[in-house]
N, CA, C and O atoms as a GROMACS GRO file, in nm:
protein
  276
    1UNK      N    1  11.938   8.073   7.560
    1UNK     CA    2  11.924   7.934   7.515
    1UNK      C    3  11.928   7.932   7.362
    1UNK      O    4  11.862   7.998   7.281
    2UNK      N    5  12.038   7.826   7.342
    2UNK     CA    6  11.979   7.846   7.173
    2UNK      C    7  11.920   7.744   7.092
    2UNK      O    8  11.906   7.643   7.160
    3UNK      N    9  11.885   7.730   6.994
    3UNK     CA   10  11.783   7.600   6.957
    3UNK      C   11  11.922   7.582   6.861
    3UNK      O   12  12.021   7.647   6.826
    4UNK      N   13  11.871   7.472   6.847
    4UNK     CA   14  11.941   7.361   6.760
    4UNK      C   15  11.899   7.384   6.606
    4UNK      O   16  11.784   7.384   6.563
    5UNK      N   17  12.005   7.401   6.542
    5UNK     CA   18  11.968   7.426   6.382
    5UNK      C   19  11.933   7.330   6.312
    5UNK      O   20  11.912   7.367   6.196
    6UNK      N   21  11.908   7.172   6.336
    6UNK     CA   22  11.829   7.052   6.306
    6UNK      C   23  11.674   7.061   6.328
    6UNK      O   24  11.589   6.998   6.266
    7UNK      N   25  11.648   7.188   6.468
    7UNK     CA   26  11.562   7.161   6.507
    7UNK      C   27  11.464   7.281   6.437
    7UNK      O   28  11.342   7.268   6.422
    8UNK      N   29  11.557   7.425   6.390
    8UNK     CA   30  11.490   7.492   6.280
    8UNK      C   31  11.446   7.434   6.114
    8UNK      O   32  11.364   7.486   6.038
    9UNK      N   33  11.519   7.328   6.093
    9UNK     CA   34  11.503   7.273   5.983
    9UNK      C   35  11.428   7.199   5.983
    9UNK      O   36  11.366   7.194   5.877
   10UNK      N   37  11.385   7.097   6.092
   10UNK     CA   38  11.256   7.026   6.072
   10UNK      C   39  11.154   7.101   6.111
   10UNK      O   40  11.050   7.041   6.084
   11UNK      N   41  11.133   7.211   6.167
   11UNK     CA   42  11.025   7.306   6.159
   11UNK      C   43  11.011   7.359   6.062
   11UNK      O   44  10.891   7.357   6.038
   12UNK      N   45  11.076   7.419   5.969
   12UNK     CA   46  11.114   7.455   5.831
   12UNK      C   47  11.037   7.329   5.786
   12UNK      O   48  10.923   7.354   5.748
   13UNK      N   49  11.067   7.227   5.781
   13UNK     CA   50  11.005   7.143   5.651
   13UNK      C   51  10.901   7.097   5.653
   13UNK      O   52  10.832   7.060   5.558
   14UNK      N   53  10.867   7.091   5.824
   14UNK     CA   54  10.704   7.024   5.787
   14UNK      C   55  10.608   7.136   5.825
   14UNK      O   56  10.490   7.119   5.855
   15UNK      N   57  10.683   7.274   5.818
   15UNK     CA   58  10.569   7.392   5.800
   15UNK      C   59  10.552   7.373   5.646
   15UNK      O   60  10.433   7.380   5.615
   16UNK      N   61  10.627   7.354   5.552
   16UNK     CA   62  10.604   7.393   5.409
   16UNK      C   63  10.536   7.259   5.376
   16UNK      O   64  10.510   7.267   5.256
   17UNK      N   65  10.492   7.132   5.425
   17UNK     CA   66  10.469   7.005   5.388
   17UNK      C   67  10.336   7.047   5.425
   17UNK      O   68  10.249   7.025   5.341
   18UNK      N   69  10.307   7.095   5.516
   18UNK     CA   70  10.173   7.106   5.533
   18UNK      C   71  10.113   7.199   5.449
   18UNK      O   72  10.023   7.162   5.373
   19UNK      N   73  10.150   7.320   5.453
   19UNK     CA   74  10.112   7.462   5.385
   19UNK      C   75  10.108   7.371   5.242
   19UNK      O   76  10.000   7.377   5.183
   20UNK      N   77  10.196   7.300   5.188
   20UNK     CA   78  10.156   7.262   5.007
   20UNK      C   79  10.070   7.150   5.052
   20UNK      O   80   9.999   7.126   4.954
   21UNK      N   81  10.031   7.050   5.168
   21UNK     CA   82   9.898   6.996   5.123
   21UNK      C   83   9.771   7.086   5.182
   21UNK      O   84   9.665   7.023   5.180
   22UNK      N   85   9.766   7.174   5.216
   22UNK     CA   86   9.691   7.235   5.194
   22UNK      C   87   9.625   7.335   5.064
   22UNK      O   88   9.526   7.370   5.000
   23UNK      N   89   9.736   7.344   5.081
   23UNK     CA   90   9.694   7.435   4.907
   23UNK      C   91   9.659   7.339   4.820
   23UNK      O   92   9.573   7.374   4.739
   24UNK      N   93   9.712   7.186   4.808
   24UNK     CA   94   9.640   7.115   4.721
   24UNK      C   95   9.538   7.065   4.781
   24UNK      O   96   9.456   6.996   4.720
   25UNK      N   97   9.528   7.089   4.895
   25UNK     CA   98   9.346   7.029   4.893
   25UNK      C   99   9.238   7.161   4.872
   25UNK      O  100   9.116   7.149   4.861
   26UNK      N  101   9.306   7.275   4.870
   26UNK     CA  102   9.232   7.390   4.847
   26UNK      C  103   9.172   7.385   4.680
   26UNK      O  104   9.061   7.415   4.636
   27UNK      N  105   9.273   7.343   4.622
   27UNK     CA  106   9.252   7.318   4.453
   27UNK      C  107   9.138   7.169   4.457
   27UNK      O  108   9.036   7.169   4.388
   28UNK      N  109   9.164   7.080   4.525
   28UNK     CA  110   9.023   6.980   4.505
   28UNK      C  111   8.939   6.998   4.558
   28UNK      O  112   8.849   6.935   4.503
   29UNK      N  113   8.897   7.060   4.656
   29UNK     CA  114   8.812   7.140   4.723
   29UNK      C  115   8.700   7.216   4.584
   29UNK      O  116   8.583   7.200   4.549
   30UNK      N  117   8.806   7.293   4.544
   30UNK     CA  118   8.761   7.371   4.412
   30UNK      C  119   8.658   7.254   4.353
   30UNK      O  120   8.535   7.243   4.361
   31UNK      N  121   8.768   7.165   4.287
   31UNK     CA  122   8.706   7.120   4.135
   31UNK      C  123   8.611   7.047   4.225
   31UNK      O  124   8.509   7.055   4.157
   32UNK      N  125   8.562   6.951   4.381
   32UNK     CA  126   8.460   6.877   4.404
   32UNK      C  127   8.302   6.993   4.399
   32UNK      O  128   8.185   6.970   4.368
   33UNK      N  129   8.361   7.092   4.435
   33UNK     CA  130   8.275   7.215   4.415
   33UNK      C  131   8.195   7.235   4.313
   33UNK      O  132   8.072   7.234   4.308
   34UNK      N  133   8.282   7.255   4.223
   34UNK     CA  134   8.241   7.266   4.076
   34UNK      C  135   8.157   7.159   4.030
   34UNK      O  136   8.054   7.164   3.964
   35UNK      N  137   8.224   7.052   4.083
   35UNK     CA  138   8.156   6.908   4.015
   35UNK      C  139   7.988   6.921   4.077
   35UNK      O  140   7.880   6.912   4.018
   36UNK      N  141   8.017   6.942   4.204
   36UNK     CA  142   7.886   6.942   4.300
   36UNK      C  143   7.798   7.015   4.248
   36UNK      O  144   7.680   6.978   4.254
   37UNK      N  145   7.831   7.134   4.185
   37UNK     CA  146   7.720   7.260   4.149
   37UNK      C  147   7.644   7.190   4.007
   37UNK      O  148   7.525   7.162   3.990
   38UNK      N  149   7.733   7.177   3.936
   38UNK     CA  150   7.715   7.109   3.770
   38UNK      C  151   7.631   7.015   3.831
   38UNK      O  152   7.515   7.052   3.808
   39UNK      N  153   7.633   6.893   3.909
   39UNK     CA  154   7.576   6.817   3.900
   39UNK      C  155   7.416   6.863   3.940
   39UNK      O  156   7.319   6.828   3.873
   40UNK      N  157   7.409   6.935   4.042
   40UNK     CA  158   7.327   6.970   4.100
   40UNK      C  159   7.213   7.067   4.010
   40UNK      O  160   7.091   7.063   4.019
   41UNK      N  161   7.305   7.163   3.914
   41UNK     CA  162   7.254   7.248   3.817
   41UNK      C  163   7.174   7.152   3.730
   41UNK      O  164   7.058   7.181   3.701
   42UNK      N  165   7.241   7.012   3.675
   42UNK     CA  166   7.210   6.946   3.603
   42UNK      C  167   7.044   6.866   3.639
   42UNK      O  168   6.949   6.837   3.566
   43UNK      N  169   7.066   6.854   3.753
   43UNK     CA  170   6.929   6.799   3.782
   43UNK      C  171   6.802   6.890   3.839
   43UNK      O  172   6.679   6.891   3.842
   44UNK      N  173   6.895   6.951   3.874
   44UNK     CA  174   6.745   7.078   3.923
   44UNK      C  175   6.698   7.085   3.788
   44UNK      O  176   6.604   7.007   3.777
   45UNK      N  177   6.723   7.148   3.672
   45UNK     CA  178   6.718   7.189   3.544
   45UNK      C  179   6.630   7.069   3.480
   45UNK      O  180   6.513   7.099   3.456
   46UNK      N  181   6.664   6.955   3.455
   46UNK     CA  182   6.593   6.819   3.425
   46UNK      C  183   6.490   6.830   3.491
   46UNK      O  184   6.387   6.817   3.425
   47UNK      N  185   6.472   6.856   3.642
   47UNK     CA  186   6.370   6.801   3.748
   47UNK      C  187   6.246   6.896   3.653
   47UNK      O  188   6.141   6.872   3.593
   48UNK      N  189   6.312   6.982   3.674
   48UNK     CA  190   6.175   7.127   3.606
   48UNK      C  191   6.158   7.138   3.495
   48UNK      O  192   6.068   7.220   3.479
   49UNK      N  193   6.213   7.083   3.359
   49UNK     CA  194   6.189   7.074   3.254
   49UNK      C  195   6.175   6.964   3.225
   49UNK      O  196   6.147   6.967   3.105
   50UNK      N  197   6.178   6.806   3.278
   50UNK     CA  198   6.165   6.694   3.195
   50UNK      C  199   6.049   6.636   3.266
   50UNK      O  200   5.967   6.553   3.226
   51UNK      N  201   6.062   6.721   3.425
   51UNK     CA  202   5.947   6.667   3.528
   51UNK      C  203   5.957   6.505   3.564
   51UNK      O  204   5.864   6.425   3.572
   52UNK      N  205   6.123   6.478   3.585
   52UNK     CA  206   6.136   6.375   3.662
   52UNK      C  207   6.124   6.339   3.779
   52UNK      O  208   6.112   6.217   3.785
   53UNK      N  209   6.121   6.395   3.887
   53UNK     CA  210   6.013   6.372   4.035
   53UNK      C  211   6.148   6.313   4.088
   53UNK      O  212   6.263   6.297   4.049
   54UNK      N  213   6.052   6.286   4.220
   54UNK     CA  214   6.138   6.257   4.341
   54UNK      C  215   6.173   6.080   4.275
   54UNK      O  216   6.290   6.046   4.260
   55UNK      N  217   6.083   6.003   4.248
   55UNK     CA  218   6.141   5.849   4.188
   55UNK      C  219   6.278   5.855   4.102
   55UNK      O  220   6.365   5.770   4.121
   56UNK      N  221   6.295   5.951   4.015
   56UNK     CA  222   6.392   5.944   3.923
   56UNK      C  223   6.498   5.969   3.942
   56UNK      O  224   6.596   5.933   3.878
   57UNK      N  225   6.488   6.071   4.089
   57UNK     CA  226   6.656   6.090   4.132
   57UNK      C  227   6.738   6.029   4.246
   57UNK      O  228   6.856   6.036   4.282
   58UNK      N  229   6.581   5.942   4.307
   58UNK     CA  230   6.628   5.830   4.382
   58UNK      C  231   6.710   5.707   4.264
   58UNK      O  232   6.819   5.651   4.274
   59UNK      N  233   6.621   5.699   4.172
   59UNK     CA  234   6.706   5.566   4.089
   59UNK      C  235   6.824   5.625   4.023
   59UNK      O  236   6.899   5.547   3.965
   60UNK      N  237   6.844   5.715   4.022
   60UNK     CA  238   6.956   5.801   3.933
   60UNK      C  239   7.071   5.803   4.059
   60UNK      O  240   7.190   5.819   4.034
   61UNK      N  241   7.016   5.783   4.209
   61UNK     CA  242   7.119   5.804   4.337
   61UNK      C  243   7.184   5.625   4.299
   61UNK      O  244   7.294   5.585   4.261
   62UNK      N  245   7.052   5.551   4.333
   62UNK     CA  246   7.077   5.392   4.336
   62UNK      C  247   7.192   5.332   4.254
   62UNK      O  248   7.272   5.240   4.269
   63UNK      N  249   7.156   5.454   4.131
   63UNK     CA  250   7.200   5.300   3.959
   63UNK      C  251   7.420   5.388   4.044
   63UNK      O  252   7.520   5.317   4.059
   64UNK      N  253   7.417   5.476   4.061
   64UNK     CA  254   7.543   5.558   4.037
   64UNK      C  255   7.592   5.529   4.241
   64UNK      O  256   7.698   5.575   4.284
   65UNK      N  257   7.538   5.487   4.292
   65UNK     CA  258   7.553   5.428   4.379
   65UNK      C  259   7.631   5.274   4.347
   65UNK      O  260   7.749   5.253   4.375
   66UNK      N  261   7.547   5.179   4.287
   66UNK     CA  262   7.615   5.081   4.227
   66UNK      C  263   7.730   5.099   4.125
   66UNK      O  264   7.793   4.995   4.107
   67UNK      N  265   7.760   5.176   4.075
   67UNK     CA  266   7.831   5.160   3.982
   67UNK      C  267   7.934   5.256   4.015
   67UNK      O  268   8.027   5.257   3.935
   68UNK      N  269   7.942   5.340   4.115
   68UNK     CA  270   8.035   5.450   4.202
   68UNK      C  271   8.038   5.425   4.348
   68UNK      O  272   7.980   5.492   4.433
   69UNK      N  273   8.129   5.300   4.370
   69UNK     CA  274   8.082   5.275   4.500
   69UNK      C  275   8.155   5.357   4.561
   69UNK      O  276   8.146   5.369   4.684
   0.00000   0.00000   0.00000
């Protein structure tokens, strides 16, 4: 039996369509990562040195909630 060479080419193209959005979601993956840690670094660090408590990072969720919907 032989396949149809239309039918290797659209296998061909949406193997590589997928494989490159994957790799670009592998790269935002990355940077939400990064963002996540920083942010996270950022407030642990505040929490224990400025001794802003559990109130401050609820209003810090709220205000960036409103303004990042």
């Amino acid at each position: 039996m032989e396949i149809n060479p239309n039918y290797k080419e659209a296998i061909f193209a949406i193997k590589e369509a997928i494989l490159c959005s994957q790799y670009r979601a592998v790269s935002t993956n990355r940077e939400q990562l990064s963002l996540y840690y920083g942010i996270g670094r950022y407030v642990s660090l505040n929490s224990r040195e400025v001794f802003w408590g559990t109130v401050a990072v609820e209003n810090i969720s709220a205000s960036l909630q409103k303004e990042l919907p």
